[in-house]
N, C-alpha and C positions, 0 to 999 in steps of 0.2 A: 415212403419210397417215392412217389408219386411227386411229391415236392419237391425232389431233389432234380427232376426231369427239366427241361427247358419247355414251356408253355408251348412252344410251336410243336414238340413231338407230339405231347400230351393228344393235343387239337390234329394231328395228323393219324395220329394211334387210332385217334375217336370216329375219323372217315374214315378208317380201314372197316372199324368195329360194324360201324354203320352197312357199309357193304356188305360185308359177309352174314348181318342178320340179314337184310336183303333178299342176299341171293339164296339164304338156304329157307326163308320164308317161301319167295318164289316156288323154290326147286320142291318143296313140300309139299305145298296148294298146286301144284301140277296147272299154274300158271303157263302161259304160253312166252317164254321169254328167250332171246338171243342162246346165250351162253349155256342153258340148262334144257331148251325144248327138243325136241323133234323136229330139226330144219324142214320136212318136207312139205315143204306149201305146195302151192297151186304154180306158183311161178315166183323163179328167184327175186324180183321185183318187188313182189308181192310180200314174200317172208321177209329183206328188208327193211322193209316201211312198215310192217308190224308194228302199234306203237307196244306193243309188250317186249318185244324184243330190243327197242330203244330202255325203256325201265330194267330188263333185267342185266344186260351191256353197261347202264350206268351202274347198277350195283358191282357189277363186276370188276369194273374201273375203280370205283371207292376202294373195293375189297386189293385190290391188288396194288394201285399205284399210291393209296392212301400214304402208308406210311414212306415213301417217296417225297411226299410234299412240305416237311416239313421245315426246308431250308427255304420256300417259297413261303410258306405261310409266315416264317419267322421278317423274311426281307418286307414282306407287304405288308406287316401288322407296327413295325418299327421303322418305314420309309412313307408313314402316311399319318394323315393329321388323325386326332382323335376319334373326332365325329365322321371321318370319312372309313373307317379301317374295316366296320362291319361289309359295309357297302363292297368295297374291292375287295374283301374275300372273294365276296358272294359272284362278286363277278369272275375272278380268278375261276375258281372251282365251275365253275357252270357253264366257261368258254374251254377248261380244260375237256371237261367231260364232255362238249357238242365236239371236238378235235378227235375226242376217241371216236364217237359215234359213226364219224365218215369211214373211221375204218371197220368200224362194224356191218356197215350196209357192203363195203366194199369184201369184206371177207364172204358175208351170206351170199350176194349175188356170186364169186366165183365158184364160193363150195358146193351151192345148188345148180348151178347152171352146169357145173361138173359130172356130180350127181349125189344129191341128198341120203340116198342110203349108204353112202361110204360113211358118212360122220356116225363116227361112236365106234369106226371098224379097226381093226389092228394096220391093216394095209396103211390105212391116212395117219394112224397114228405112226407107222415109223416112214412115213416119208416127211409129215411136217415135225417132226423129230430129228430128221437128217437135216431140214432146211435149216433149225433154229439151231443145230450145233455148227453148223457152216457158216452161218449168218455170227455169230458169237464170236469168232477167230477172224472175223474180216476185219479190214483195218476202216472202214465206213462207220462200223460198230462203235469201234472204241473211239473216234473223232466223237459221235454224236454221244454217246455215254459222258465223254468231258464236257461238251457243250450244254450237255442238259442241268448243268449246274450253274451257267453264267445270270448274273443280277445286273439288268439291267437299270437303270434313275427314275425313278416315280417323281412325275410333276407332282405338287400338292394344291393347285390352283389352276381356275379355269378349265377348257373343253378336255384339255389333256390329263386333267386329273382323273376324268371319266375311260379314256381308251387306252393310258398308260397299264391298269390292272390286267386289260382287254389283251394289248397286246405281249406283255407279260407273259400270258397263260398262253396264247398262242405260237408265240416259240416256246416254251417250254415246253408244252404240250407235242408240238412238230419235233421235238429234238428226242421226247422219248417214244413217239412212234417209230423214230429211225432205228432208235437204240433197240426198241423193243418186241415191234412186230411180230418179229419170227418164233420169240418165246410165248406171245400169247395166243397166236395160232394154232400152239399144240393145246392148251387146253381146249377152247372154243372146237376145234376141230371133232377130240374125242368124249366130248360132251361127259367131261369128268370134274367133279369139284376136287379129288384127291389132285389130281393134275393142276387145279388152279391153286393149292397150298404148298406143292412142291416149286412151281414158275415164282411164286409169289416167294418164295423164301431164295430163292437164284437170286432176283431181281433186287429187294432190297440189301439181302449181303454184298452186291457188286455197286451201285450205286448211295449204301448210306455206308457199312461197314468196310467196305475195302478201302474207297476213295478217302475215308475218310483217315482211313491208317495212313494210306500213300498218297500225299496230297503230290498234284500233277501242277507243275507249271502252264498256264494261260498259253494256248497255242501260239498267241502274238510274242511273247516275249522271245523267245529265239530269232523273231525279226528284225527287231532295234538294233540298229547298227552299234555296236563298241566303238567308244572313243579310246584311245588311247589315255592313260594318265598322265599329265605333267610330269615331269622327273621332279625328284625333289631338289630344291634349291643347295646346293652344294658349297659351303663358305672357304673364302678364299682362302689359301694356307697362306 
């Protein structure tokens, strides 16, 4: 069955895979990490720049946006020369996942500076619950959910062979923080993995299964001016 699959899902399946042993490694060994610990530090700053909490955030990432990446793994593994194609993964995946991480310090500094012992409380769970069904119906949302599929031209020569993967990942990356935020704040928030299997099965139904039933026309096309058609040449009677 496995064969029948396109190689880039395979290889995106397998960063989901990766993550969620990860996280539930982590979450196990009562590691001190982002998405599975007890936010309360000493100071939001501080819990932040945890580097456990940077490791358990990247697992999180894997786990969740993993199987997401497979239209990107497919473009950069088949817009790049042989000997370069490990290389731009590697970069791809590891500028997407530094893109999440800002939001991760960005979440911990306002959850704790709020107040640490909400997280894991029902209260935080239905308000960033209320956020991320509001956020889902905005029209902000659904721009950046199309946008997060656009493929950009890989140089395959010189300096730009190196920042093209680079920048790659960094819009993509930016396009689904927009799209996503608000859905991964409800897990993070209620320091649940049940919550991160439910977000995560939202997430790729709307971005790998919907879009791909309903394929959306490129925002720019509605702006190309129509020409008119020549009439056809009509012979003299």
């Amino acid at each position: 069955m496995l064969s029948a699959l396109p190689d880039a899902t395979v290889a995106a399946a397998g960063l989901s895979v990766i993550g969620w042993l990860g996280v539930a490694a982590l979450s196990y060994g009562n590691a001190q990490t982002g998405p599975i610990c007890s936010a309360a530090a000493a100071t939001a700053a501080g819990q932040a720049l945890h580097p456990g909490g940077f490791v358990g955030w990247s697992f999180m990432v894997l786990a969740m946006m993993g199987p997401l990446l497979g239209g990107s793994l497919y473009h950069l593994w088949h817009r790049s020369l042989a000997r370069h194609r490990a290389r731009n993964v590697l970069l791809f995946i590891s500028t997407y996942i530094a893109i999440w991480c800002l939001v991760y310090v960005l979440f911990t500094i306002v959850l704790v500076s709020i107040d640490a012992s909400l997280l894991g409380t029902l209260p935080l769970l239905v308000l960033t619950t209320a956020i991320a069904v509001v956020w889902q119906f905005s029209p902000h949302k659904r721009e950046a959910l199309m946008r997060c599929h656009l493929r950009p031209p890989l140089s395959v020569f010189g300096y730009r062979a190196w920042l093209d993967p680079i920048w790659f990942a960094v819009r993509r990356g930016a396009w689904c923080v927009v799209s996503c935020w608000a859905l991964m704040l409800v897990p993070f928030a209620a320091q649940s993995m049940l919550l991160m299997l439910v977000v995560t099965a939202i997430i790729t139904y709307e971005q790998v299964f919907r879009l791909s039933a309903q394929p959306i026309s490129p925002v720019w096309v509605d702006r190309i001016p129509r020409t008119r058609r020549p009439a056809a040449h009509q012979p003299a009677s």
